[in-house]
Structures are given as C-alpha cells and as structure tokens.
C-alpha positions as CSV (number, residue, x, y, z in Angstrom):
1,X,30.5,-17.6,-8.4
2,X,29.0,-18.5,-4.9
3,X,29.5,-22.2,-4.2
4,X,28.2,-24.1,-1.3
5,X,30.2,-27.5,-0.1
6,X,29.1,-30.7,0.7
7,X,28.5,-30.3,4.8
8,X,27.4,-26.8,4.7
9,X,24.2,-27.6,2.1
10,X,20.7,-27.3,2.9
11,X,19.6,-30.8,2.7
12,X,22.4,-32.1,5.0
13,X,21.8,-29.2,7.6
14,X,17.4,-30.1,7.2
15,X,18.3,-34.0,8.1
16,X,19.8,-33.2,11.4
17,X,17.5,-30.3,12.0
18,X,16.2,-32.5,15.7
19,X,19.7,-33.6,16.5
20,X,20.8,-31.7,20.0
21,X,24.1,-30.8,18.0
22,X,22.3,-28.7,15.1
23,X,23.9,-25.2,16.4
24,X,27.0,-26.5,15.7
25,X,26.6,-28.4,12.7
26,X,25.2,-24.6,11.3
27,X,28.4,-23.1,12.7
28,X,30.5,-25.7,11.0
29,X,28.5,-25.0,7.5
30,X,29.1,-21.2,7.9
31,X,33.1,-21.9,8.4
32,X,32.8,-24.0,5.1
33,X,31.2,-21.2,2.8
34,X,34.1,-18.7,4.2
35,X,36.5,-20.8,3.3
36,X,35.4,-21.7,-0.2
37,X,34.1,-17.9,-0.9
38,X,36.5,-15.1,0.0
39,X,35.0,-12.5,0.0
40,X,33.0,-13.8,3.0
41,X,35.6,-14.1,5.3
42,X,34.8,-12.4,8.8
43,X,31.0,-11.8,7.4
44,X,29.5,-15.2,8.6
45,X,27.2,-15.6,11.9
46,X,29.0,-18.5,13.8
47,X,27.1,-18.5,17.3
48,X,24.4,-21.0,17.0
49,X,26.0,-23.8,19.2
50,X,26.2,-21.1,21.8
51,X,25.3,-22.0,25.7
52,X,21.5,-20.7,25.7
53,X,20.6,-20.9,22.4
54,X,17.6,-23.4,22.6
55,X,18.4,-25.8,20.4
56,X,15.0,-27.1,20.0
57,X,13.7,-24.0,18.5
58,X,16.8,-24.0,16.2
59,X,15.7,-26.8,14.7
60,X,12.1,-26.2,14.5
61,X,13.2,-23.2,12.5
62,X,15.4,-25.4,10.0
63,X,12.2,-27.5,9.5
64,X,9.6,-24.4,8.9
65,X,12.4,-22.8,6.3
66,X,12.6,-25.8,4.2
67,X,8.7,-25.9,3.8
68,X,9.4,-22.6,2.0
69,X,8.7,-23.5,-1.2
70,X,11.2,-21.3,-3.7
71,X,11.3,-22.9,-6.7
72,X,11.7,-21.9,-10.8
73,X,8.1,-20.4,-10.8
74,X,9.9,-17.6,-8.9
75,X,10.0,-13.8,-10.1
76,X,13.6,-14.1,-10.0
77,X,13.7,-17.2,-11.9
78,X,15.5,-20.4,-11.7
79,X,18.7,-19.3,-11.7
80,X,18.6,-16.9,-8.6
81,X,16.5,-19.0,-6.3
82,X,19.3,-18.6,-3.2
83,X,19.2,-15.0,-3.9
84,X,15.1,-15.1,-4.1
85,X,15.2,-16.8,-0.3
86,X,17.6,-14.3,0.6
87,X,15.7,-10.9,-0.5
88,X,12.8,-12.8,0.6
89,X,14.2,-12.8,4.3
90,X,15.7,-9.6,3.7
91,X,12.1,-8.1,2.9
92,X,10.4,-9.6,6.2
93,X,12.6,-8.9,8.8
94,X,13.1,-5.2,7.1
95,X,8.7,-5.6,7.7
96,X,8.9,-6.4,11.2
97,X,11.2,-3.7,12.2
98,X,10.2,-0.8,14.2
99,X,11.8,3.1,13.6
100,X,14.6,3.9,11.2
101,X,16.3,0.4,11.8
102,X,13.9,-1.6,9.0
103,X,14.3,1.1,5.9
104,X,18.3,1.5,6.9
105,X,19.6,-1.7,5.1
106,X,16.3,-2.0,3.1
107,X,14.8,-0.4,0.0
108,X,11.4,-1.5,-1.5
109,X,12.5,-3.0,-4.6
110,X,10.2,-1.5,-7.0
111,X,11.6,2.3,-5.6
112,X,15.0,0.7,-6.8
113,X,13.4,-1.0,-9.9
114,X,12.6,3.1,-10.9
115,X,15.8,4.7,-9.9
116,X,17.6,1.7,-12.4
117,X,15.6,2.2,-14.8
118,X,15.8,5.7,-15.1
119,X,19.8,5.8,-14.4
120,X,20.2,2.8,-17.1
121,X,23.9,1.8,-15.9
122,X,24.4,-0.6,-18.6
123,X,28.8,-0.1,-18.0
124,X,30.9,1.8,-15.6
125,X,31.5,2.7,-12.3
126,X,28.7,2.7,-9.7
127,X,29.1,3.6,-6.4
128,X,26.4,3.7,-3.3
129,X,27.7,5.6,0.0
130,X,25.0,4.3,2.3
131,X,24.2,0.9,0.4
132,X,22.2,-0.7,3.3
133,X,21.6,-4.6,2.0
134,X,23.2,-4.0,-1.9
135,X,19.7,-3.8,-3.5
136,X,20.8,-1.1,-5.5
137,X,23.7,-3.1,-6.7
138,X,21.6,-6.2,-7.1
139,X,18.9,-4.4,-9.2
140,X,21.7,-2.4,-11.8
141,X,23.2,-6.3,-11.6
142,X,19.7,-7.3,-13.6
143,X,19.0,-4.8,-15.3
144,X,22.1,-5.1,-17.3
145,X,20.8,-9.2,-17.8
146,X,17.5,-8.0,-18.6
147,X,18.9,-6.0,-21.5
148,X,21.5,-8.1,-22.5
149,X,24.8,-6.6,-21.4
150,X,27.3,-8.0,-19.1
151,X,27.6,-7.1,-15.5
152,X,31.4,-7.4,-15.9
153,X,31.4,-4.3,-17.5
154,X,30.4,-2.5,-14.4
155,X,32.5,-1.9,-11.3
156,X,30.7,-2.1,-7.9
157,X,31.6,0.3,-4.9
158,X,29.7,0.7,-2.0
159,X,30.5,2.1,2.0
160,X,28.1,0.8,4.8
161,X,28.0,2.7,8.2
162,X,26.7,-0.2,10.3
163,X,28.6,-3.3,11.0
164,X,25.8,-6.1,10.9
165,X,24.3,-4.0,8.0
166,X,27.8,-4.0,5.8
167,X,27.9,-7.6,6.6
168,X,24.2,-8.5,5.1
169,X,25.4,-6.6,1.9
170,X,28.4,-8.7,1.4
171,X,26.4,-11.7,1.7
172,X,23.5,-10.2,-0.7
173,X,26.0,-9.7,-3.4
174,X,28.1,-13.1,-2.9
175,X,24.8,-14.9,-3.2
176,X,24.3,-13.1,-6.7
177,X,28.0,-13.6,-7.7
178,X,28.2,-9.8,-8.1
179,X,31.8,-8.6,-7.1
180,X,32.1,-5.2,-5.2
181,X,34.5,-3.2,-3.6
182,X,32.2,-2.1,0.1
183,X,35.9,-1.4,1.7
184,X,37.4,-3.5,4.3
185,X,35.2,-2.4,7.1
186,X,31.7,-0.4,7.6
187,X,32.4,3.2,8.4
188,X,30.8,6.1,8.2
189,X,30.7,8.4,4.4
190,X,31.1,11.8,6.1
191,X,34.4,10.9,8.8
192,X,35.9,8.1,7.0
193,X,35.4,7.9,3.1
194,X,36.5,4.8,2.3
195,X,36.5,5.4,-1.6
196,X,38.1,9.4,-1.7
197,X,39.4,9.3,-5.0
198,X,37.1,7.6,-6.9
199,X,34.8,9.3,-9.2
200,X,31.4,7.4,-10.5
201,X,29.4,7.2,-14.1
202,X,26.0,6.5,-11.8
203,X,25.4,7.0,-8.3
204,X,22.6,5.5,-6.5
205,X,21.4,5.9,-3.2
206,X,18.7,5.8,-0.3
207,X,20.6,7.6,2.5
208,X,18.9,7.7,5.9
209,X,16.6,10.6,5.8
210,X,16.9,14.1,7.9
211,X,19.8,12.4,10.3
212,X,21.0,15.3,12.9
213,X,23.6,14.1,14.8
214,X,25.9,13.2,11.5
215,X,28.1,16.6,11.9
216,X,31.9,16.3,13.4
217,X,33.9,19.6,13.3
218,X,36.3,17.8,11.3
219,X,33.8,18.3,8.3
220,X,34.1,22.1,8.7
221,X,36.4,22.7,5.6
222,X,35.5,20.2,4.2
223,X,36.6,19.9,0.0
224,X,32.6,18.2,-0.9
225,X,31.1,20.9,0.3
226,X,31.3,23.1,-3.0
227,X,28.0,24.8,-3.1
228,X,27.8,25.6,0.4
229,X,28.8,24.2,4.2
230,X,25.6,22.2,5.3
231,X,23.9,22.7,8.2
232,X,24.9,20.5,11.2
233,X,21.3,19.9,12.4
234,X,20.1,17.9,9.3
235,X,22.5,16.2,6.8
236,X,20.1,16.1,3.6
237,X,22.3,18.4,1.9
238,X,25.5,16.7,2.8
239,X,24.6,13.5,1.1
240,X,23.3,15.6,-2.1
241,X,27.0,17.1,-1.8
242,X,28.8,13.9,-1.3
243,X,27.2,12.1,-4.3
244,X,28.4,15.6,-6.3
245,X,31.7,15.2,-5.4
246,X,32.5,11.7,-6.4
247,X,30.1,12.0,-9.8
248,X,32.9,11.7,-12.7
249,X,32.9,14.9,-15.3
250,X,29.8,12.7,-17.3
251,X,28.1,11.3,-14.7
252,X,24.4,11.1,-13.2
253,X,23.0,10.6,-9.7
254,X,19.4,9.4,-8.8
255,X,18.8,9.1,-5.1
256,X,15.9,9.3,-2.9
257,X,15.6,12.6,-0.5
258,X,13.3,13.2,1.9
259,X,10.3,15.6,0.6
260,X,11.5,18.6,3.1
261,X,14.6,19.0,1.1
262,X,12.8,20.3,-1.7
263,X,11.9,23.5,-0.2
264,X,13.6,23.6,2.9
265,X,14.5,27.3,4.4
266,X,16.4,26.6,7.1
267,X,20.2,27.4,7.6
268,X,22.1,26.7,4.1
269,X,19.7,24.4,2.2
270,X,17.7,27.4,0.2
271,X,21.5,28.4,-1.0
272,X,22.9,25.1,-1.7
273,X,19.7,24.3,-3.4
274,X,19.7,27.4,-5.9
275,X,23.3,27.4,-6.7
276,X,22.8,23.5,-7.8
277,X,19.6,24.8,-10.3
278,X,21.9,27.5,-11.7
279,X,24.9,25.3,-12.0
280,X,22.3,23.2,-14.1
281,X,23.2,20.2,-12.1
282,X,19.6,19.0,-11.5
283,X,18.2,17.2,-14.1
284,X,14.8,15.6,-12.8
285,X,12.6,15.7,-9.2
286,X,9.9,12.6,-9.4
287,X,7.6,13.1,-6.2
288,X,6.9,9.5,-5.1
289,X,3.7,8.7,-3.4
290,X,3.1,7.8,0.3
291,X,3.5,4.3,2.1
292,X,5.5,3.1,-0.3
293,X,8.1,2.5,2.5
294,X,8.8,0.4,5.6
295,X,10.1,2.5,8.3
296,X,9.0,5.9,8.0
297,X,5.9,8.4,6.5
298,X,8.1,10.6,5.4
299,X,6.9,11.9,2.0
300,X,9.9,11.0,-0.6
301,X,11.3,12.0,-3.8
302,X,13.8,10.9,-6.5
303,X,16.8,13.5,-7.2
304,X,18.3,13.0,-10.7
305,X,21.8,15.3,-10.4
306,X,23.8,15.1,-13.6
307,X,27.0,16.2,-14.8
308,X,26.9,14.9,-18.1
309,X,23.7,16.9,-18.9
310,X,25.1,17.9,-22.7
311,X,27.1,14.6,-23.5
312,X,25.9,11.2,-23.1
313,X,23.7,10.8,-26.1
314,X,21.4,13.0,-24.3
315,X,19.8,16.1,-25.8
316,X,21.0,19.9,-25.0
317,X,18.9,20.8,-21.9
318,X,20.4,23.7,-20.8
319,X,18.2,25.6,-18.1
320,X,15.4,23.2,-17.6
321,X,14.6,20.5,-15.3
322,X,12.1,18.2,-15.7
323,X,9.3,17.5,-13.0
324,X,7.4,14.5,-12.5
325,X,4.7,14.3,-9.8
326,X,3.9,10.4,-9.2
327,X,2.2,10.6,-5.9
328,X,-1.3,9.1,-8.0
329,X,0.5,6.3,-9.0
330,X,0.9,2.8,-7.0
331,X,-1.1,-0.1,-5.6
332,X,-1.8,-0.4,-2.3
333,X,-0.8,-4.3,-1.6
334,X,-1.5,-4.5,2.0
335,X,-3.3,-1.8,4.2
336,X,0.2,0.1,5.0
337,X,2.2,-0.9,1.8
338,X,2.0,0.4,-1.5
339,X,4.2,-0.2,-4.5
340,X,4.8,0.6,-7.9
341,X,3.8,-1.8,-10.7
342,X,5.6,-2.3,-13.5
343,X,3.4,-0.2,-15.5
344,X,3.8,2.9,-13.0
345,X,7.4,2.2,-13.1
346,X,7.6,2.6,-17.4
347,X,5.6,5.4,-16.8
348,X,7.9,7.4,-14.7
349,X,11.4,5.9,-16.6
350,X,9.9,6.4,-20.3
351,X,8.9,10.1,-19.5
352,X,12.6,10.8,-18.1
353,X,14.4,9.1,-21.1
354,X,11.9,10.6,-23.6
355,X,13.0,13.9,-22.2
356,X,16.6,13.7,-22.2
357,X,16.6,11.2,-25.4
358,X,18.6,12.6,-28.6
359,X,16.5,10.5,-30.7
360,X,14.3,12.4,-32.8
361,X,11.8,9.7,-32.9
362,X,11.3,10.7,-29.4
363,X,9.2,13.6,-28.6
364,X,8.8,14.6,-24.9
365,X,6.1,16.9,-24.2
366,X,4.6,18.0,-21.3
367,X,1.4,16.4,-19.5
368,X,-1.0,18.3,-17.5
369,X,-1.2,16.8,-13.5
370,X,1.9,14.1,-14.3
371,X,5.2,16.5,-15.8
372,X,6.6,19.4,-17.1
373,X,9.6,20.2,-18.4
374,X,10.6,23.8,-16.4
375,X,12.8,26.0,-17.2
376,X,15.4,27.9,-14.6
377,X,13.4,31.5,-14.6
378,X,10.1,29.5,-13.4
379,X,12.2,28.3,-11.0
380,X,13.8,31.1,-10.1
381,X,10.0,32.6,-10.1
382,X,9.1,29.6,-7.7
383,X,11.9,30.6,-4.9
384,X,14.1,27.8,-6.3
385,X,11.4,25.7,-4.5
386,X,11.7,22.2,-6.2
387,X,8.1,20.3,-5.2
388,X,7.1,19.1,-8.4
389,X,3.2,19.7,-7.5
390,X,4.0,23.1,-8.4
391,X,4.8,23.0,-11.6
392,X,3.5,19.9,-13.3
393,X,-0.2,22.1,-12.7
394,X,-3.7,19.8,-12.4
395,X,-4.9,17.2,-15.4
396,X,-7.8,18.2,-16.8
397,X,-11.0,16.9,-15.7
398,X,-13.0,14.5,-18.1
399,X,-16.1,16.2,-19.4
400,X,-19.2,13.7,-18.6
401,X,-21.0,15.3,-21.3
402,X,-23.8,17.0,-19.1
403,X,-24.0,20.8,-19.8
404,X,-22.9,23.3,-17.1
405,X,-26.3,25.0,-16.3
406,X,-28.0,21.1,-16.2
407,X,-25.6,20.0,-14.1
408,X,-26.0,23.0,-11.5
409,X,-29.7,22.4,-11.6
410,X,-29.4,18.7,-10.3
411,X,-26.3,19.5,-7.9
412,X,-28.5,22.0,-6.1
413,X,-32.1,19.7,-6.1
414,X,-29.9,16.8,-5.1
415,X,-28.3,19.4,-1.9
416,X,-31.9,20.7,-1.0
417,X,-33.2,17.0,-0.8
418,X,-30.1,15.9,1.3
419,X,-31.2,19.5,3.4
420,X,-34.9,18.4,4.2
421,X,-33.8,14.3,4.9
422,X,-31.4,16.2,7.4
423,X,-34.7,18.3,9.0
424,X,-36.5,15.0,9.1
425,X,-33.5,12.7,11.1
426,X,-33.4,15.4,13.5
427,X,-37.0,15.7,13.8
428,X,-37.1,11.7,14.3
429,X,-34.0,11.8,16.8
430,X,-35.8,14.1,19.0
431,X,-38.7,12.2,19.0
432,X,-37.6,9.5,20.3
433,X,-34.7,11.1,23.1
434,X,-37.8,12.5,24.6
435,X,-39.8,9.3,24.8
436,X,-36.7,8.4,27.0
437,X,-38.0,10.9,29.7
C-alpha cells in the first residue's frame, strides 16, 4: 500500500506553495515517501531547492496542479485518484514529446486495454522487457479487479533500459500498490538480462520500434536466438526472440511490432519469420490502424506468439493463425490522435477468444474485410508474408437496391453533365483572363 505522511501531503505542500522555501519543503516531502515506501528508495526527484530553480514558478505550478480537479467522477474511480493524476501527467508530457522519446515510456492505454484483453492474465507470471512507464502492468493489475480476481495471484517482472524511464515505472506501480520485480537498476534486455532464468505465463510488450544500433558482438551466440541470429541493423526480430525464450512451456505473448516486420525481406527476418509459422508459434496478427500513437507513424501491429497453443482450455489449432485487420476501426479524438473505444476494443478481443475458445457455445467464423482464420499452406502460398490485409479479403459491399444497368445509366448522365459544366468554367475563365488584356 502506498502511504503518504503528514509533511509530504498535498494540502500541506499547496499552503506554502508562495513561500521562498517551497523547493525545499518538496524535497523534504519526497525524502518522507522513500522512507515510508521501500520500494521507492533512490527513485525520488530531490532537486527542487536547487540554486536556479525559480522558485516563483515552482510555486505557481503547485497552485495550477491543485486546480486540477480529480475527483470520484474519474474513469479510474475513487479509489485510484493518485494513480488517475499520475497517468494523467504521464499522458501529457508523453504528448508534448518530440521523436522516439514520448512513445518510449508511454503506450496509449486503449492499445494496452486490447493487448489485456486479449492475453486475459487473470494468475501467473508476467513479465515486460521494455516496460517504459508500467502501463502494461497497471492495465493486467485492473483487469484482474475488473473480473474479480486478485492481483496477488500474479507476479510482476519488468527490465527498463533508461534510468529516468525505470524510475517513472517504479513510481507508477507504487502509486497503484502493485508489487514488481523491474531489477535493481535499468539496463538494457539484450547485454544485461536482468531476469535470465525466468520463464513467463504472459508476456507483454511495446518495444521501441526498428532500433539499429541495439547489436554488441557479445550477442553473436547468443542461446535466444533459436530460430535464427537477427540482423544487427534492425532489432524487430530480436525482441520477438527474447519474448520466445523466456515464454514458460504454456505461455502466450502479445506485443506490438512495427508493420515492416510482417513481411520484411531483408537479412534473417523472412527465415526467422517462417520457421516461427511452421513451429506453429504464431497464434494471431491484428493490424492496428494509424495515429493511434504519440511518437511515431509507423504503421503497427499486435503479435500473439503462444506456446500453449493445444493446452490452456483453448481449442486444437494446429496449422492456422488467425488474422485480424483493424485498421477501419478507431475514433479520431483530436486531429493527430485516434483511439480505440471500448466497442472496437470487444471487437478485436471477442474475435481472438471466440477463435481459440473450447467452448462449444462459441463458434468463430470468418468475416469478410475484418478476419480469417488461415491456415499454414496459405501462408506458405503467401511467402510466409503475415500482413493481415492479405488474407482477411474485402467486406462485401451493401447493395443500395438500384439494378446494375440503372445504375450505369445515371453514373454516366451524371459524368457527361460534370463533362459539359467543365467546358463551360473554362469557357467562362477565359473570358474573363482576356478582359484582363
């Protein structure tokens, strides 16, 4: 549980928000939640009474957070209001960031929302290599609340590769009184695993996308790389080989991938890809629509790798993998941001669970333009190519109900009329350029 004592709490900082000594009463506070919560220690800022700082503006910003009003009418709800102010902060500083730096501690929540729902870790191990912020952890955290397990039951690991990144992440999850293991330092997944024995019920991840400097020649003979030794230049393939190697002999991975990775040619990636379909390790490719994140137009995918593709409570699916091709869905919420509603969201989870459901009661079938459930030879027929566009085929258009040879009549009077308004513009533009003589 994440407590705050009396001299480090809100009200008490707000009251001397215009004192000249705020910078250190916020230092002091900081030093008083370490000592009263562990697993902050080290993790704290404690440089606001720093020379140069202007205290002034300090305080100004004290005053202009407490008009924030978070309260219970919050989508978090009353109970997760410091952990509402904190994703809230989280969200707009990952807005104003320019380049990678935004997207590398911060996923949108509703891509997180569908790789949790479709991965449902209700209990077990769950581990994030590159866990930016926590919001993977947070979200899993919820969804077990929302269904009425206990978040006890699952064990957190997560590695961070920046510093000030690894640090936001411990704070995220102290807020939400979620214990995790994220090591003892940030370091980097590929050169310094910081979890190499451990072997995960559910990964989930948003690794940094197409990175090309990531290679050290320590990695040459390297034990992850099973299907393959990825290409230096591009570490897409790495990650999808890390997550492999620390699934457990049951377990599933959903992660988000760059789009080039589904059909990339160069160097290993068209080998490591095909051995993973014939090994039957991938279980579903969603393609996501565009803008739906901060720092980069990338097109992106989820990757749903599972070893625990005949186990599980799931049905026999030997051979196929299912395709889902989402780029129609979303809501554009500001002119450069879209998301997925909730509605989008049970759209793409139900049609993955449906699938790989035992249940009887549940009957998955195929829809024209939205998914299809392929099997390895189309695949194989494909080039091992993985975009789902090219399998999920077009939806159907509606019929209006006017017949064909009608319709062709009107289309072509409608075309001739738009032809002679055309003759008569440029008639009238002429006109008038030479009255300009």
């Amino acid at each position: 549980m994440f407590w705050v004592p009396e001299g480090a709490r809100w009200h008490e900082i707000q009251d001397q928000a215009k004192q000249p000594h705020i910078g250190q009463l916020i230092d002091t506070a900081m030093q008083l939640i370490e000592r009263e919560n562990p697993s902050l220690r080290g993790v704290l800022p404690r440089n606001y009474g720093r020379e140069g700082l202007d205290k002034k503006r300090l305080g100004e910003l004290v005053d202009l957070i407490g008009t924030i009003g978070f309260g219970t009418d919050t989508d978090h709800g009353s109970d997760d209001v410091l952990g509402s102010v904190y994703e809230y902060f989280l969200g707009q500083f990952a807005g104003k960031e320019t380049g990678k730096e935004g997207g590398a501690f911060y996923t949108p929540r509703s891509v997180v929302q569908t790789l949790v729902e479709m991965l449902q870790p209700y209990e077990g191990r769950v581990l994030d290599p590159c866990c930016g912020s926590a919001g993977m952890f947070v979200q899993s955290a919820k969804f077990v609340d929302a269904h009425g397990g206990n978040r006890n039951h699952l064990s957190i690991y997560g590695q961070e590769f920046t510093n000030t990144t690894w640090k936001l992440a411990k704070m995220n999850l102290a807020l939400r009184g979620i214990d995790a293991d994220l090591g003892a330092k940030s370091a980097d997944s590929f050169t310094e695993d910081l979890h190499p024995d451990l072997r995960a019920d559910f990964i989930i991840a948003n690794p940094p996308f197409n990175i090309s400097d990531y290679w050290d020649e320590s990695l040459a003979d390297d034990p992850r790389w099973a299907y393959a030794t990825p290409r230096p230049g591009n570490a897409n393939y790495a990650w999808i080989q890390h997550f492999l190697y620390h699934l457990a002999p049951q377990g599933t991975a959903g992660f988000v991938m760059a789009n080039g990775a589904l059909s990339s040619q160069d160097g290993t990636d068209p080998e490591i890809r095909q051995k993973l379909v014939d090994a039957d390790l991938v279980d579903c490719i969603v393609a996501l629509p565009d803008k739906l994140f901060l720092n980069t137009g990338i097109p992106a995918s989820l990757w749903f790798l599972s070893k625990g593709r005949h186990g599980n409570g799931h049905r026999e699916r030997t051979g196929e993998v299912l395709f889902i091709d989402a780029r129609k869905l979303g809501t554009m919420v500001t002119r450069a941001r879209r998301k997925l509603t909730e509605g989008d969201i049970a759209k793409i989870a139900n049609t993955y669970n449906t699938w790989r459901s035992k249940d009887e009661h549940q009957r998955y079938t195929d829809e024209a333009g939205f998914c299809k459930a392929a099997s390895r030879e189309e695949i194989a027929a494909n080039g091992y190519v993985l975009t789902p566009g090219r399998y999920v085929g077009v939806a159907e258009a509606e019929s209006d109900g006017e017949p064909v040879d009608e319709k062709i009549a009107r289309l072509k009077s409608e075309l001739f009329a738009e032809f002679e308004r055309g003759r008569e513009l440029e008639t009238e533009i002429r006109m008038r350029l030479e009255a300009l003589r």
